[in-house]
C-alpha positions as CSV (number, residue, x, y, z in Angstrom):
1,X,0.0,0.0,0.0
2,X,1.5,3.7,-0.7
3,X,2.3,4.9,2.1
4,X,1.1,8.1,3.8
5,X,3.2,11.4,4.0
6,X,4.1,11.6,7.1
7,X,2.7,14.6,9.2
8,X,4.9,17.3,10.9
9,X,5.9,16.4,14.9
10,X,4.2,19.6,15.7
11,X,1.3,18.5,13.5
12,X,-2.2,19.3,15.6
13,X,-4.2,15.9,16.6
14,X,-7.6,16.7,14.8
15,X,-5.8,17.4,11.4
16,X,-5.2,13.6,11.6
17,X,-6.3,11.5,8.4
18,X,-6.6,7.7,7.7
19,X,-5.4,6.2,4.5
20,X,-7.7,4.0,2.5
21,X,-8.0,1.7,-0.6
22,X,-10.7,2.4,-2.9
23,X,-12.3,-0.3,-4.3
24,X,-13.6,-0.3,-8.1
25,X,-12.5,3.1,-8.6
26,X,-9.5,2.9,-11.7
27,X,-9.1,6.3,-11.4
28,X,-7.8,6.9,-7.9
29,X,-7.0,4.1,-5.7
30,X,-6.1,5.6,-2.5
31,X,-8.0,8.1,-0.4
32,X,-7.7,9.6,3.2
33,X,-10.0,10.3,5.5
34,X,-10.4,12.1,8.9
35,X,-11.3,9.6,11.5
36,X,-13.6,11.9,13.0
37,X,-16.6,12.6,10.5
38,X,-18.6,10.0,11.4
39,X,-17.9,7.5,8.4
40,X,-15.4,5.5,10.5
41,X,-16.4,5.9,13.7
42,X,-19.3,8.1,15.2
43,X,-18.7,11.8,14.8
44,X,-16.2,13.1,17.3
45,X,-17.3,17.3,17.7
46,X,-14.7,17.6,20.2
47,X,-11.8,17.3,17.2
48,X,-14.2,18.9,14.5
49,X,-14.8,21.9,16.9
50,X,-10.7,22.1,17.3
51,X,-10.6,21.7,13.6
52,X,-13.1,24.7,13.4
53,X,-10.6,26.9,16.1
54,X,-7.5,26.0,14.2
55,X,-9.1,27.1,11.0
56,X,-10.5,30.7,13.3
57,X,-7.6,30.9,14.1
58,X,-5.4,30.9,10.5
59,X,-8.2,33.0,8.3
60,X,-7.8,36.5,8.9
61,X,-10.7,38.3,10.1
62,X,-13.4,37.5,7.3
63,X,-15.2,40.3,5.7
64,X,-19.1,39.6,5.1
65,X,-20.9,38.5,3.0
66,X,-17.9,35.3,3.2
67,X,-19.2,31.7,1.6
68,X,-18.1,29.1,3.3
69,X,-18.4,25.6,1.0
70,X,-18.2,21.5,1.9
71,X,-17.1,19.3,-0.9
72,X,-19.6,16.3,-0.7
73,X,-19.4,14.0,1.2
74,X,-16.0,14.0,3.3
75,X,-15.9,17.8,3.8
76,X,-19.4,18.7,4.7
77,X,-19.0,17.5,8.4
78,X,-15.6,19.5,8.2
79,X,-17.0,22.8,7.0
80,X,-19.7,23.3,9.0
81,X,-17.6,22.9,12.3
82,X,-15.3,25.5,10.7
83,X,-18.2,27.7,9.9
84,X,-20.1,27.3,13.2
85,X,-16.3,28.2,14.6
86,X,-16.0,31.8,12.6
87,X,-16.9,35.0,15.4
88,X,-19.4,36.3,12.4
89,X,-22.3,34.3,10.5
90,X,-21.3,33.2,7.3
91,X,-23.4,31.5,4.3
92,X,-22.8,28.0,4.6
93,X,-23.3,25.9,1.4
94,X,-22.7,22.0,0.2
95,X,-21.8,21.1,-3.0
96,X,-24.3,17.5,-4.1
97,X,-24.0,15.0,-6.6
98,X,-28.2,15.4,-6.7
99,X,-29.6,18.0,-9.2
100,X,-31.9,18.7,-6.8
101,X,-34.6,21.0,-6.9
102,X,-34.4,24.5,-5.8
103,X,-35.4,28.1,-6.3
104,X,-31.3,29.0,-6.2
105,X,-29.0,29.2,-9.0
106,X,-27.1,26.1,-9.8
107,X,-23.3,26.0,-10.2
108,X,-21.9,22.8,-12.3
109,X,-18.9,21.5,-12.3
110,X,-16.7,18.0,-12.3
111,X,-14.8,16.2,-10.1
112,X,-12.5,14.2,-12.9
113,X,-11.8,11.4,-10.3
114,X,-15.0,10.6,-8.8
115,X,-17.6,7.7,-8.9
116,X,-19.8,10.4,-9.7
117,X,-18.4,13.4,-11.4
118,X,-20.4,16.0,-11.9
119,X,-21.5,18.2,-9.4
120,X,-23.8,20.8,-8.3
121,X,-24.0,23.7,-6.0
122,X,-26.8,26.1,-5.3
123,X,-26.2,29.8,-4.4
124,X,-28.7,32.9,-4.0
125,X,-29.1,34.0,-7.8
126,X,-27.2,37.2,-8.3
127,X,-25.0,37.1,-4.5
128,X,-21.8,38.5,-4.5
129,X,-19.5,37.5,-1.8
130,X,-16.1,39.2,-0.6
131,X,-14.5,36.4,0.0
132,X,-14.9,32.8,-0.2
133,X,-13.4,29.6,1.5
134,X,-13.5,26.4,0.5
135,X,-12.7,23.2,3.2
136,X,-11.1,20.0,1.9
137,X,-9.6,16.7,3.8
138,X,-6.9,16.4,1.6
139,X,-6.0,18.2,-1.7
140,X,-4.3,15.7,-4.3
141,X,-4.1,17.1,-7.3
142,X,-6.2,19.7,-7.1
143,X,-8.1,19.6,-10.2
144,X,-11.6,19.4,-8.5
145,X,-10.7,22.6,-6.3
146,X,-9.8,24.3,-9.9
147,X,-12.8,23.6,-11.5
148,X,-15.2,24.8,-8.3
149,X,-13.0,27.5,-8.6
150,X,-13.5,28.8,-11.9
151,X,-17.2,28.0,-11.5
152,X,-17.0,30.6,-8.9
153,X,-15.3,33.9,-10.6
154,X,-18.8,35.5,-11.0
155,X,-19.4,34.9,-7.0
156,X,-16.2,36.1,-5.9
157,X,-12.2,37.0,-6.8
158,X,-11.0,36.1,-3.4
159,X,-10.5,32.4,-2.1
160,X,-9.1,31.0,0.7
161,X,-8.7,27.2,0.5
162,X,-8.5,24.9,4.5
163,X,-7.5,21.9,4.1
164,X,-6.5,19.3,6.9
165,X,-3.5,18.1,4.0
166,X,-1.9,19.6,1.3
167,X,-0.5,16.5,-0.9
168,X,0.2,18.2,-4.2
169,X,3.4,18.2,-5.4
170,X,5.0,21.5,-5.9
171,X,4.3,21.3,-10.1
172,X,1.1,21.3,-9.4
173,X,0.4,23.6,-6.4
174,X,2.5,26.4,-8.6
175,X,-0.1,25.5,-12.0
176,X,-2.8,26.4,-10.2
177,X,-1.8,29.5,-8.8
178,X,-0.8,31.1,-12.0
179,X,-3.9,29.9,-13.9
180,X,-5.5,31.5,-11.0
181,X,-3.7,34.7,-11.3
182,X,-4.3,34.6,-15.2
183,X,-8.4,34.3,-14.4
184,X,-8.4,37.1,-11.9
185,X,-8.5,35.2,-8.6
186,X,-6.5,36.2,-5.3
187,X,-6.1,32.0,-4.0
188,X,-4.4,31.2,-0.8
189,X,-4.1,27.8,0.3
190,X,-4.0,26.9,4.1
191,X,-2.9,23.3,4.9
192,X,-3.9,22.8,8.6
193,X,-1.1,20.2,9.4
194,X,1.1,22.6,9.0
195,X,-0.2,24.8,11.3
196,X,0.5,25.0,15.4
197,X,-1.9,26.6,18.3
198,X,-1.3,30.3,18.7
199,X,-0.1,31.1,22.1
200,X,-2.8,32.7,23.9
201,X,-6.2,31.5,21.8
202,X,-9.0,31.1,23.4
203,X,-12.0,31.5,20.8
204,X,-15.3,32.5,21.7
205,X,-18.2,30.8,21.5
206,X,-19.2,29.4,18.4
207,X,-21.9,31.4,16.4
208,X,-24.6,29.2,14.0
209,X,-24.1,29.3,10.4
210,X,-27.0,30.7,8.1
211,X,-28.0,27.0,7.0
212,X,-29.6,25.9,4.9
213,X,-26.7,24.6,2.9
214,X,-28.7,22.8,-0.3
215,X,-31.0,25.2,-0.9
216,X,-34.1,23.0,0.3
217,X,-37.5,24.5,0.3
218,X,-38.9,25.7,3.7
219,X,-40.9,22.7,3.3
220,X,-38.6,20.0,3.1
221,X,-36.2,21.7,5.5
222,X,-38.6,22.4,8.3
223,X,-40.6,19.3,8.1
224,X,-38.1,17.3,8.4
225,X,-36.1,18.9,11.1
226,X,-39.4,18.8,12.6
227,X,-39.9,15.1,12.3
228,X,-36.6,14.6,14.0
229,X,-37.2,16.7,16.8
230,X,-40.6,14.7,17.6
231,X,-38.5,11.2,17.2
232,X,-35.7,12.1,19.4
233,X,-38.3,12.8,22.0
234,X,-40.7,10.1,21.9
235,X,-38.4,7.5,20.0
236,X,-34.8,8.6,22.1
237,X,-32.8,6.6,19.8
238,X,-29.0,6.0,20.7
239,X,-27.9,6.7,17.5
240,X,-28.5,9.0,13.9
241,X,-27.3,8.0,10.7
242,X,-27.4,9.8,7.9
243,X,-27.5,8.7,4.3
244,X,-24.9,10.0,2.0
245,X,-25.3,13.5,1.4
246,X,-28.3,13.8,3.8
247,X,-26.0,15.5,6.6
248,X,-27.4,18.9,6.9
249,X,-31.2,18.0,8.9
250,X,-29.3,16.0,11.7
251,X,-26.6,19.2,11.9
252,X,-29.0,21.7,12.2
253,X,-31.0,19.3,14.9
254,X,-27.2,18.6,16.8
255,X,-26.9,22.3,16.8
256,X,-30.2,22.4,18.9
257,X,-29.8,19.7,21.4
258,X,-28.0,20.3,24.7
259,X,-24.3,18.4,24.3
260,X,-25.1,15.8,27.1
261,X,-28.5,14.3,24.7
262,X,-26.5,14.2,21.7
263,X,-27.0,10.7,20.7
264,X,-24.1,8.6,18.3
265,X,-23.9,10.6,14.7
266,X,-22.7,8.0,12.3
267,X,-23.0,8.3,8.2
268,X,-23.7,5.9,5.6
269,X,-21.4,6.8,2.7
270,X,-20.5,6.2,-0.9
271,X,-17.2,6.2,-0.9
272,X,-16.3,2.2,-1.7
273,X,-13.2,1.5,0.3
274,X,-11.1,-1.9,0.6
275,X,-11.4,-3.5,4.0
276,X,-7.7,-3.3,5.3
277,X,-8.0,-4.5,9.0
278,X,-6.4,-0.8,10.0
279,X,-8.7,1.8,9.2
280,X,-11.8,-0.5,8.0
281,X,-12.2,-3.2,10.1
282,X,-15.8,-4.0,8.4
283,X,-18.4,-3.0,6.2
284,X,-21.8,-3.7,5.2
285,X,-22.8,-3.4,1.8
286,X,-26.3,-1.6,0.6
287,X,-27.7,-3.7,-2.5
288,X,-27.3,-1.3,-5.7
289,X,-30.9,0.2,-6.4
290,X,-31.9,0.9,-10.3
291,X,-28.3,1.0,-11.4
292,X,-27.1,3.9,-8.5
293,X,-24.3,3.3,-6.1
294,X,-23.4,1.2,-3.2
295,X,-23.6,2.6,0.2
296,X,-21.6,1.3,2.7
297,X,-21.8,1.3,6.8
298,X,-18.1,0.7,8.0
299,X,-16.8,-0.5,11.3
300,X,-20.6,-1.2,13.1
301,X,-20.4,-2.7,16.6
302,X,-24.4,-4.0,16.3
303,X,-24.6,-4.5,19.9
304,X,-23.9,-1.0,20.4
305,X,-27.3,0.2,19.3
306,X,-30.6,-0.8,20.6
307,X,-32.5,2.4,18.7
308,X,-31.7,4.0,15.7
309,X,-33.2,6.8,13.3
310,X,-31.8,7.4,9.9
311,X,-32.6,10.2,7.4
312,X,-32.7,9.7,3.6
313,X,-33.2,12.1,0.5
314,X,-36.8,11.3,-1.3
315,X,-34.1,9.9,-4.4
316,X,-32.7,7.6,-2.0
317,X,-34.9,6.4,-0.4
318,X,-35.0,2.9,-1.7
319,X,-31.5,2.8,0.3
320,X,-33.5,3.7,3.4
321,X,-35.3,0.9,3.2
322,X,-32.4,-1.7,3.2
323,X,-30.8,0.3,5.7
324,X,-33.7,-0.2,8.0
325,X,-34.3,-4.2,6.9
326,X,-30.6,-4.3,7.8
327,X,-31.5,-2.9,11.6
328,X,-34.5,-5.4,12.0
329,X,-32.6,-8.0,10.8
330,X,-30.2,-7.3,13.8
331,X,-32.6,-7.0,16.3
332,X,-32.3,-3.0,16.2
333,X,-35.6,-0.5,16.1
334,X,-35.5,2.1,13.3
335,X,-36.9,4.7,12.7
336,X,-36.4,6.6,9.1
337,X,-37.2,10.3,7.9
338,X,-36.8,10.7,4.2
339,X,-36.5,14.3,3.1
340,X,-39.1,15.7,0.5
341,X,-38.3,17.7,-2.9
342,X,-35.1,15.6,-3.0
């Protein structure tokens, strides 16, 4: 297996990432991931808050209107612990493999590498921001970043990019920066590895995000955050898990709950990764519906959960339903929300 870069000594803890092999994916067979998103293992806030500090911390003060954007899926979770983390509210938005419906203007763009390449992202039609900043896990070549990018020089001529590793080789970190100063954009790169406490920082308290970060209807935003609400209270499951890109519902409902009734956050992802007795220890594999992808669960204790709810996007839902014949099946309660207009 190629080996991982090593990290610098000084390297902070929550900038840690996992290597992994992909399997069926010819065009990129390794991958890293944080540890801490909830794809692994359930979500660990306590490093994704120290993630969003450390990334406080290196931006300068942001002037508003700043957009703040995941990459789907590995760098939603990561964004909107760095947004959440900023001392102003910033506009918070995912970019989906879904066309989904929405009253926003639609971005498009590609992700060359991907199981599914092309990608959306919906923005207020006509919004202008100062600046923009972009969150990754890792940056490998950087030709998905370029072509967000360049989708983006009618939003904005200022990018910051965070990322918790910088793995482009010098060629191609210096390639984009001068196509980047030949299209008009001002790009600055911050590798969080890198990067070591200040002396002194003690952030304040986080401020919430304006969230709604796939342009959903009220609708579909509000009744489902809804539903959640009433089945945490009358269902008290253990654990959530959400279903690919369906991340944004059980954030905004985290967001809400007092920390010590948090139950388990765990996703179901796409990503197809080798089991390698390190980092995945196990994995269950979702049945293919009408010719989409897999979804896997990795590393699942079953006796750890007694009650679970999941959430699901209306064009997935199919998934929900193995998902929850996969919990009865194992002697689990489910519960499942799927999320209209999707």
């Amino acid at each position: 297996m190629f080996p991982l870069p090593l990290p610098p000594p000084s390297a902070p803890a929550c900038t840690r990432l996992l290597q992994v092999e992909r399997d069926g994916n010819p065009l990129r067979r390794f991958g890293h991931v944080s540890p801490f998103i909830g794809k692994l293992a359930p979500v660990c806030a306590r490093h994704l808050d120290q993630i969003g500090q450390l990334t406080r911390a290196a931006l300068p003060d942001l002037p508003e209107p700043t957009l703040v954007i995941g990459m789907t899926e590995s760098s939603l979770l990561l964004s909107f612990f760095m947004a959440r983390w900023q001392q102003k509210p910033v506009d918070l938005r995912f970019t989906t493999r879904k066309d989904r419906a929405t009253t926003d203007e639609k971005l498009a763009f590609r992700e060359p590498h991907s199981h599914g390449p092309q990608h959306f992202l919906a923005l207020d039609r006509g919004r202008k921001y100062a600046q923009i900043v972009i969150v990754e896990d890792e940056l490998t070549t950087g030709a998905t970043l370029r072509n967000l990018i360049l989708a983006l020089c009618g939003v904005s001529h200022r990018v910051f990019v965070a990322t918790l590793r910088d793995l482009r080789p010098q060629s191609l970190r210096d390639e984009l920066q001068n196509e980047m100063l030949s299209a008009g954009v001002e790009l600055e790169v911050l590798s969080l590895e890198t990067l070591q406490w200040p002396e002194n920082f003690a952030p304040e308290k986080p401020v919430s995000p304006l969230f709604n970060p796939f342009g959903r209807t009220p609708e579909a935003l509000d009744g489902a955050l809804q539903e959640l609400r009433e089945e945490a209270k009358t269902f008290a499951p253990d654990t959530v898990f959400m279903i690919g890109e369906c991340v944004d519902i059980a954030l905004r409902w985290w967001l809400e709950t007092p920390e010590n009734s948090r139950p388990a956050l765990r996703q179901i992802t796409r990503s197809p990764w080798k089991i390698d007795g390190d980092a995945t220890q196990s994995a269950v594999r979702f049945p293919k519906i009408e010719g989409g992808s897999h979804y896997f669960l990795y590393n699942f204790d079953v006796s750890l959960s007694r009650r679970v709810v999941w959430l699901a996007e209306k064009s997935n839902e199919a998934i929900g339903a193995k998902v929850r014949d996969f919990f009865e099946q194992n002697g689990i309660a489910s519960r499942g929300i799927v999320v209209a207009g999707t």
